[in-house]
C-alpha positions as CSV (number, residue, x, y, z in Angstrom):
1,X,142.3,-40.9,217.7
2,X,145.1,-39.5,219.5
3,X,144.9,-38.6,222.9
4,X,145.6,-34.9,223.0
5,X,146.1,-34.9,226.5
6,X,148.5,-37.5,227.0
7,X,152.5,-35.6,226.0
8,X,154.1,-37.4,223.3
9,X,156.1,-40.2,223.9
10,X,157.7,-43.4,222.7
11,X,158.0,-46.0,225.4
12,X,159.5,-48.7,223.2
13,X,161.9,-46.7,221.7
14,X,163.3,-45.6,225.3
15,X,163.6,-49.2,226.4
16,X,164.9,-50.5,223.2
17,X,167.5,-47.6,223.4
18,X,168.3,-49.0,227.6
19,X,169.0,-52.4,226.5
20,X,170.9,-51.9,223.4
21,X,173.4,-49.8,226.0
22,X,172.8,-53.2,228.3
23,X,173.6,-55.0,225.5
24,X,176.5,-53.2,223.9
25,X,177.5,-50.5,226.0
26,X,180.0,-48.5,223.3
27,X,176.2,-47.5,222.0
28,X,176.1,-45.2,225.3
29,X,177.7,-42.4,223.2
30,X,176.2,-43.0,219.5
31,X,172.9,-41.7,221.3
32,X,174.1,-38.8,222.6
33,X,170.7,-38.3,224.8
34,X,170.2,-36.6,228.2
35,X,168.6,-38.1,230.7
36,X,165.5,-35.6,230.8
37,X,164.4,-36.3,227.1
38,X,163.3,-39.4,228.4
39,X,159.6,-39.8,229.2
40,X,159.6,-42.3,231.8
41,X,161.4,-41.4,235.4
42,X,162.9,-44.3,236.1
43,X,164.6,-44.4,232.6
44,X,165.8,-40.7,233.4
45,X,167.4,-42.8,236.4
46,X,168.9,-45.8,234.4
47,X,170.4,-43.1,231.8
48,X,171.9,-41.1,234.7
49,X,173.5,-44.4,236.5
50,X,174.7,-45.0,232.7
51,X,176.2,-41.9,232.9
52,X,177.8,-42.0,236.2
53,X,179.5,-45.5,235.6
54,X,181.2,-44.0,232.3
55,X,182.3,-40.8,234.4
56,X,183.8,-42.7,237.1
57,X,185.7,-45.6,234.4
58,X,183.5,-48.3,235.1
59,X,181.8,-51.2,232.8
60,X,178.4,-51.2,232.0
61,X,176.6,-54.5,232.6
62,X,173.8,-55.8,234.4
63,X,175.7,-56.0,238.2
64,X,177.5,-53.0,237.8
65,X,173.8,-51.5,236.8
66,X,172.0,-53.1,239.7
67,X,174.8,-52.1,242.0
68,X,174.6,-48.1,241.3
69,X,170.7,-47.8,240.6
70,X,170.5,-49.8,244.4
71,X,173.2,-47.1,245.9
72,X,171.3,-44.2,244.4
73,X,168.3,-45.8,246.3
74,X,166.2,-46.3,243.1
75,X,166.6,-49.9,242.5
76,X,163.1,-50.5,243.7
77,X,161.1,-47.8,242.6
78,X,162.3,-49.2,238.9
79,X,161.1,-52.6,239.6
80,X,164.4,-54.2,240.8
81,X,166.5,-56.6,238.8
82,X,163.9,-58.2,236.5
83,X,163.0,-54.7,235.1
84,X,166.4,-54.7,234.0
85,X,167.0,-58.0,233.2
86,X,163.6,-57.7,231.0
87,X,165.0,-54.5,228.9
88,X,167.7,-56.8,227.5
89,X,165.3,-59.4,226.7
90,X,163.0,-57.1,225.0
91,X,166.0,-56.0,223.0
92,X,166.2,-57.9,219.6
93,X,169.4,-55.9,218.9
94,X,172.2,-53.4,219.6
95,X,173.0,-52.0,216.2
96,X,169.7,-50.0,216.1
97,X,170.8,-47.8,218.9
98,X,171.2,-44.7,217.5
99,X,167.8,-44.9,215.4
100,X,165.9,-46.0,218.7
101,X,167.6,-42.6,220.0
102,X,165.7,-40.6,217.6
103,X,162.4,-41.6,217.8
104,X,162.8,-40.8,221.8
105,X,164.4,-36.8,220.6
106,X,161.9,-36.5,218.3
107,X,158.8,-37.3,221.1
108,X,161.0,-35.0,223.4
109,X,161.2,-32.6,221.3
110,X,157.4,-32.6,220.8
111,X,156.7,-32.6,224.5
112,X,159.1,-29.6,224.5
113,X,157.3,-27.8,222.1
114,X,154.4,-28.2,223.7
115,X,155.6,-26.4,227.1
116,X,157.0,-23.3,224.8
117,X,153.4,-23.1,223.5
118,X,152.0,-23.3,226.7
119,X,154.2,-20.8,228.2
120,X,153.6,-18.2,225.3
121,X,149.4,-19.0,225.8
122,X,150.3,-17.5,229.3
123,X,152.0,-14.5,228.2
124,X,149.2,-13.6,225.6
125,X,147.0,-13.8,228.1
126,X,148.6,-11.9,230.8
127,X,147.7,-7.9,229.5
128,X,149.6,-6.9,231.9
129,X,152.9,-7.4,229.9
130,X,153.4,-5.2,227.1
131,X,153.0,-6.5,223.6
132,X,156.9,-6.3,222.6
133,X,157.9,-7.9,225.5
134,X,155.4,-11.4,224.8
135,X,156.4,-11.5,220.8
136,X,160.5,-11.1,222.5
137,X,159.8,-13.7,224.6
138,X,157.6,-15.8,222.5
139,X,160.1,-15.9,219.8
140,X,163.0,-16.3,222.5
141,X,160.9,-19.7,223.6
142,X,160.7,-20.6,220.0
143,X,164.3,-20.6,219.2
144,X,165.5,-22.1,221.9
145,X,163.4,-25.2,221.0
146,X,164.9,-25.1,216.8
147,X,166.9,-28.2,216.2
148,X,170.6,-27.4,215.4
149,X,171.8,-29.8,212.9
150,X,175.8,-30.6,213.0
151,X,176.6,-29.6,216.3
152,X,178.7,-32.6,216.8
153,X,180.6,-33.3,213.6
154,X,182.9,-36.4,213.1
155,X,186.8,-35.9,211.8
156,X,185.8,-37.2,208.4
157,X,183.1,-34.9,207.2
158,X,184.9,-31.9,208.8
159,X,188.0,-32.4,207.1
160,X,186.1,-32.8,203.6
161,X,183.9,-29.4,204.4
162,X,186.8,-28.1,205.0
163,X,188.5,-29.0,201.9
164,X,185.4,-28.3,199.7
165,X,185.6,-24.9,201.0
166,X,189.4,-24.1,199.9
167,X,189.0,-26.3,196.9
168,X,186.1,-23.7,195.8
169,X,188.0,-20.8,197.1
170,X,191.1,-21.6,194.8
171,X,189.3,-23.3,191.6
172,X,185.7,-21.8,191.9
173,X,185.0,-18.6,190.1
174,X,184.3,-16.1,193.2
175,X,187.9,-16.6,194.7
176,X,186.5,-15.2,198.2
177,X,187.0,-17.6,201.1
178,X,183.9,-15.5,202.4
179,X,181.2,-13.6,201.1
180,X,182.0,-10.1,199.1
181,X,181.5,-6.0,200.8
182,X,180.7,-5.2,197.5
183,X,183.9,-3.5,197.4
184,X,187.1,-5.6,195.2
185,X,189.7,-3.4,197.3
186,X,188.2,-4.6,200.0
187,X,187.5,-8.0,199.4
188,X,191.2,-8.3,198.4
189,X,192.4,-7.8,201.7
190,X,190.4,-9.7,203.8
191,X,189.0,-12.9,201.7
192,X,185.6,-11.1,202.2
193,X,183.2,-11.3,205.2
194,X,182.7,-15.0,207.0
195,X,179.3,-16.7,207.7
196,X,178.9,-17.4,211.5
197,X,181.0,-14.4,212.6
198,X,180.6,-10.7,213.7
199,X,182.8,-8.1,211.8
200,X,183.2,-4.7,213.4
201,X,183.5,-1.4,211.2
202,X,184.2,1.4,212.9
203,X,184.7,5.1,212.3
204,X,184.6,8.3,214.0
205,X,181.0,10.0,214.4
206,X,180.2,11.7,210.8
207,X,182.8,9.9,209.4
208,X,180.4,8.5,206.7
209,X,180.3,4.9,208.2
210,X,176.4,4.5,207.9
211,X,176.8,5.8,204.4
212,X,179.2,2.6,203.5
213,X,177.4,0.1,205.1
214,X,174.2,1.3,202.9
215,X,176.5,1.4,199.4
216,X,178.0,-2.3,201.1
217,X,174.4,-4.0,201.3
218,X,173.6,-2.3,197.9
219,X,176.5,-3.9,196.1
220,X,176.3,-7.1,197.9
221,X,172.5,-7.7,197.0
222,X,173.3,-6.6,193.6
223,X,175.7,-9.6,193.7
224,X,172.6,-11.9,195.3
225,X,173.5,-12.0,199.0
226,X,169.9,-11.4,200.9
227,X,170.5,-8.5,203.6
228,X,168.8,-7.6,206.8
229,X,169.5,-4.4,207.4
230,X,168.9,-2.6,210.4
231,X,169.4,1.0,211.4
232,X,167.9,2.4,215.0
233,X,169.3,6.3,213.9
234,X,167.4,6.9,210.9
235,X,164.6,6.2,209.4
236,X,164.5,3.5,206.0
237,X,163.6,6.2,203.9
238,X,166.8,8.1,204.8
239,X,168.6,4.6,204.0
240,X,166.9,4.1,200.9
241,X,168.3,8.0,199.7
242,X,171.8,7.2,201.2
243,X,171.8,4.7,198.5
244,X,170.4,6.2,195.8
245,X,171.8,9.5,196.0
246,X,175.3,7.8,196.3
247,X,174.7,5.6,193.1
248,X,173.9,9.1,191.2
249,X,176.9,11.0,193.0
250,X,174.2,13.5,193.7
251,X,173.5,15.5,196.2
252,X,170.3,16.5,198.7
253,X,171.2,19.9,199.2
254,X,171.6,20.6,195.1
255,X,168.5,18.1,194.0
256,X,166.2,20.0,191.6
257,X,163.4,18.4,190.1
258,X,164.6,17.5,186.9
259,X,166.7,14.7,188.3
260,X,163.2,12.7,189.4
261,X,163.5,10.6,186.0
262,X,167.2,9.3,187.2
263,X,166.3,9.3,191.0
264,X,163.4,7.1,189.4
265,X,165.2,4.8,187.4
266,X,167.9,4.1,190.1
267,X,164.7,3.8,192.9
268,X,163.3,1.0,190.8
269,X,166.2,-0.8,190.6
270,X,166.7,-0.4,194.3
271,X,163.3,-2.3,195.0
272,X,164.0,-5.3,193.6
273,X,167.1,-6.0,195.4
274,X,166.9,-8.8,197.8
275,X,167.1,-6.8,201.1
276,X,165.0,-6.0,204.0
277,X,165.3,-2.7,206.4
278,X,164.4,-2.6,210.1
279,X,164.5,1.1,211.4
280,X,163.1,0.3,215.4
281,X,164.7,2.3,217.8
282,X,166.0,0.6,221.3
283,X,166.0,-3.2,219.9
284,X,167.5,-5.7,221.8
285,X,169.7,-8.3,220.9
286,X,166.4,-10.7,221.2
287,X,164.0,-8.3,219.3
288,X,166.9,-8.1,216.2
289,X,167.3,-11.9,216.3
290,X,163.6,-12.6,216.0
291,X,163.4,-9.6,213.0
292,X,165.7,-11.2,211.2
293,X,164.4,-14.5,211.3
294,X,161.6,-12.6,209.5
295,X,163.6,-11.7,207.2
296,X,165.0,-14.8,206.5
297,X,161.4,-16.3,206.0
298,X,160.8,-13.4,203.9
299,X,163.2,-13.1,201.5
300,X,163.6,-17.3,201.4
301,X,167.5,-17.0,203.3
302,X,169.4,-14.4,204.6
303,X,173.2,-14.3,204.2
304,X,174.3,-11.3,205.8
305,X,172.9,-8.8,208.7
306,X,174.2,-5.3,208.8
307,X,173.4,-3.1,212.1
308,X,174.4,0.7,212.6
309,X,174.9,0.4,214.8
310,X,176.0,-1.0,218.2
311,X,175.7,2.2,220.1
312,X,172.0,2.4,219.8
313,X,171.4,-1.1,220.4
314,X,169.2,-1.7,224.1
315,X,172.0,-3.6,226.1
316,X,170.3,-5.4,228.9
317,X,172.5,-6.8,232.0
318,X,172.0,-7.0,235.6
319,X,171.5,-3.7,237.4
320,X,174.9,-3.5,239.1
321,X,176.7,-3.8,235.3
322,X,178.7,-0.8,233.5
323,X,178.1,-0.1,230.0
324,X,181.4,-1.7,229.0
325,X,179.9,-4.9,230.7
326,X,176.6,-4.1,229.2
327,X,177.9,-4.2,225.6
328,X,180.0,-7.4,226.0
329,X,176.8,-9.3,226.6
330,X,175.6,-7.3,223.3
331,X,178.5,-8.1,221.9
332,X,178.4,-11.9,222.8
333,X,175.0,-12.3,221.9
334,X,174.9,-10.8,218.2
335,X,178.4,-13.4,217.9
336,X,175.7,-16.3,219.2
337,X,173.2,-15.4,216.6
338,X,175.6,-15.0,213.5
339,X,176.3,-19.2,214.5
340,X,172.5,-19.9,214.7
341,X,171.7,-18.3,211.7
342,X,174.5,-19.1,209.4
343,X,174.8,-15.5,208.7
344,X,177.6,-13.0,208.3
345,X,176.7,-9.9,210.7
346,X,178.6,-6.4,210.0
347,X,177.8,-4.4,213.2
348,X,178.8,-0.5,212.9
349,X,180.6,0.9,215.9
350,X,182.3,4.6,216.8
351,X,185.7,5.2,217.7
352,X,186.7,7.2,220.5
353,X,187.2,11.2,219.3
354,X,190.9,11.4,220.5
355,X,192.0,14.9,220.1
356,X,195.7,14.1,219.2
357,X,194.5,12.2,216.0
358,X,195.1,13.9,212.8
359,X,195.2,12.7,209.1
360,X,198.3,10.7,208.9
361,X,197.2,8.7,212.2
362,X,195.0,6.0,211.6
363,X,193.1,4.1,214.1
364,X,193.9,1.5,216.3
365,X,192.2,-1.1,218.3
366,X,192.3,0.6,221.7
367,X,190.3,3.6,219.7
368,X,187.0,1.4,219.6
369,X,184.6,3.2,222.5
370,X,183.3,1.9,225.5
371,X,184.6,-1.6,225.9
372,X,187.1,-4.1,225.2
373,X,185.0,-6.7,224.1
374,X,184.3,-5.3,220.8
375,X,187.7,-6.5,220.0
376,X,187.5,-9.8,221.8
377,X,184.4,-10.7,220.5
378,X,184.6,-9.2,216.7
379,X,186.6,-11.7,214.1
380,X,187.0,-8.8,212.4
381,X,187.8,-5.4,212.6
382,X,187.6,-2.6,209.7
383,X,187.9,1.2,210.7
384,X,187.2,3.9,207.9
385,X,189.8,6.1,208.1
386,X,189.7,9.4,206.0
387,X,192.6,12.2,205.6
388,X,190.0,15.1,204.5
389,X,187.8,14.6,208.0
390,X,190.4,16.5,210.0
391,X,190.9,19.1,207.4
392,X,189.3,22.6,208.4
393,X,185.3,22.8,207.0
394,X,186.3,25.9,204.8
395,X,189.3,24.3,203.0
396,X,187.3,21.3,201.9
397,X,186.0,21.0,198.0
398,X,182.9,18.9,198.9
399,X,182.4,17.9,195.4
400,X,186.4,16.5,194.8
401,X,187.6,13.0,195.2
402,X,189.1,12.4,198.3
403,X,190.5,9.4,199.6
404,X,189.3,6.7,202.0
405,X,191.2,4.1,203.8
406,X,189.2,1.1,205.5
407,X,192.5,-0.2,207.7
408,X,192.0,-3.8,208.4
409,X,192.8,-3.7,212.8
410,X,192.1,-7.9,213.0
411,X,191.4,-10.3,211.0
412,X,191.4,-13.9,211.9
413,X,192.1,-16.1,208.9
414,X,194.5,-12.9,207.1
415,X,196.1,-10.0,207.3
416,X,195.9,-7.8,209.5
417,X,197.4,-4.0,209.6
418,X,196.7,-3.6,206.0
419,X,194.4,-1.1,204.0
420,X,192.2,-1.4,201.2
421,X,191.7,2.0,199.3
422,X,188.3,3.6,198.2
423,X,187.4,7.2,197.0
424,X,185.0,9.4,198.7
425,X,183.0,12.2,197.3
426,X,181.5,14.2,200.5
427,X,178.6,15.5,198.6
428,X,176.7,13.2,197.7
429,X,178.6,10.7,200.5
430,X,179.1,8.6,197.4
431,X,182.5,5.8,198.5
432,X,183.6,3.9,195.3
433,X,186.5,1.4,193.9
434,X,189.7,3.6,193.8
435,X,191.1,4.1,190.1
436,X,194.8,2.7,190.3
């Protein structure tokens, strides 16, 4: 029976893994461990000296070993010379390096698990902390402990992902380097949105940005991406009749009760698209990570999160910090989680209201509010830009087409400074494909 007291570990492995480096020191690097995932101290110690003799340009060998461990003052408390004379003798061979490596990561890895469990058993039982803050800071504990697989990637297999990738792009039938808006106009002139990477779309307030980013996730999961969708203004009822009532061109203020069969029909349909909604008020960065890892469990993968938007998000920082600074972190953080998740995130943020802007000026860059690192950290930037928004309220046919620009202000891997073309009905806040 396993001793449930006694942490993991692989003592073996972690001496097996010493001598092969003895042995053949070029297997220092295949094993790419640090020195605390070892078990024992004094291997911690003969992993360091490794490590320091490589930083400095010197040869690992059995002197050169001796020599540093006995300068560090730790020669003895290791069990001098024949210690590390014996880990090469106990070493059948070097070739098995990067396997021994392993086994010690995986019994690290265990041990480390253990310590997140036994810090969140701590939290749960102090009721002192509120109840958000422990499932936050379990599922913080949690993630930081998940594997990442790939991190380092050798020249060969990133070359040929690389080529797979634009071999699909150009032969394959999507013919989107990324993954669609829902919206061909669109897609056309940015390659679609990228896995791994924030994209910004901005707009002035009641500009009818929530209302695209609604009829966005619709179209995408009726193309089967999975959506997390998360708004802290509204509530996911008011999401669910963005949608609908946009799919019907109908709208709230003219519904009568004879359009329940369609509402119906279009409702069902709605249901069974793969998406999730999240309509918390005052998240953090932390709480939306850990809801959409939900989600992913949930709906089996989750390719894209949508959040309207930025504004409303809680942006923690040290007292002394400004908003701008406040939202950079945000900003930073959400960047972080589209890499850990493998997801596509399209964050919804307001421009400034400049009072010089009229219809024929479009937004720039230096319109998005309150900081600078929306720009710097976005690798993407749409704005919605519509002609009819600065017209006066009186003059307006709310039930006419009207046109709709999303301006393309950066884009990474394309063009930037162009516009893709929609049309807008105000009514029913209904955006659709443009007819050329």
């Amino acid at each position: 029976m396993t001793d449930i007291l006694t942490p993991p570990h692989n003592i073996e492995a972690e001496e097996a893994v010493l001598g092969s480096v003895l042995i053949e020191p070029a297997m220092f690097a295949d094993c790419a461990l640090r020195p605390d995932e070892f078990y024992l101290v004094k291997h911690r110690w003969i992993w360091e000296t490794f490590a320091e003799l490589i930083a400095h340009g010197h040869d690992i060998d059995l002197l050169t070993v001796q020599e540093e461990l006995e300068r560090r003052g730790q020669l003895a408390e290791i069990g001098g010379p024949t210690y590390i004379t014996r880990l090469i003798t106990l070493t059948a061979t070097a070739f098995n390096a990067a396997s021994y490596a392993a086994l010690v990561k995986d019994s690290a890895f265990r041990r480390g698990l253990i310590r997140a469990a036994s810090d969140i058993a701590k939290l749960a039982f102090d009721v002192g902390t509120d109840i958000k803050t422990v499932a936050t800071n379990a599922s913080a504990a949690l993630d930081a402990m998940t594997p990442v697989d790939g991190v380092n990637v050798d020249a060969w297999d990133a070359a040929h992902e690389w080529y797979a990738e634009i071999e699909n792009y150009l032969t394959g039938d999507r013919r989107l380097l990324g993954l669609t808006t829902g919206y061909g106009a669109l897609d056309e002139k940015t390659n679609g949105i990228k896995r791994c990477e924030l994209t910004l779309l901005a707009a002035m307030p009641s500009m009818g940005k929530s209302s695209l980013a609604f009829q966005m996730a619709r179209r995408m999961c009726a193309q089967g991406l999975r959506v997390g969708l998360f708004s802290q203004e509204m509530r996911q009822q008011d999401m669910i009749e963005r949608m609908a009532l946009a799919e019907l061109n109908l709208s709230h203020k003219k519904l009568k009760a004879s359009d329940l069969p369609k509402l119906k029909d279009v409702v069902d349909k709605i249901a069974l698209l793969p998406f999730m909604v999240n309509s918390e008020s005052g998240l953090t960065v932390a709480e939306i990570a850990r809801h959409a890892r939900d989600m992913q469990r949930a709906l089996r993968g989750l390719d894209v999160i949508m959040i309207d938007h930025i504004g409303y998000i809680n942006h923690l920082g040290e007292k002394h910090d400004n908003l701008p600074t406040r939202i950079g972190i945000t900003t930073k953080s959400l960047a972080r989680i589209c890499k850990q998740m493998n997801v596509a995130m399209l964050a919804l943020c307001q421009l400034n209201r400049d009072k010089t802007r009229t219809a024929d000026k479009p937004p720039t860059l230096t319109d998005l509010r309150d900081s600078g690192h929306l720009e710097a950290d976005a690798r993407m930037v749409l704005a919605l830009h519509r002609p009819e928004y600065f017209a006066e309220a009186d003059s307006v046919d709310l039930d006419a087409i009207q046109d709709a620009w999303i301006v393309v202000l950066k884009n990474h891997r394309g063009p930037r400074n162009v516009t893709a073309k929609l049309q807008f009905i105000e009514s029913s806040a209904q955006f659709s494909e443009a007819v050329l």
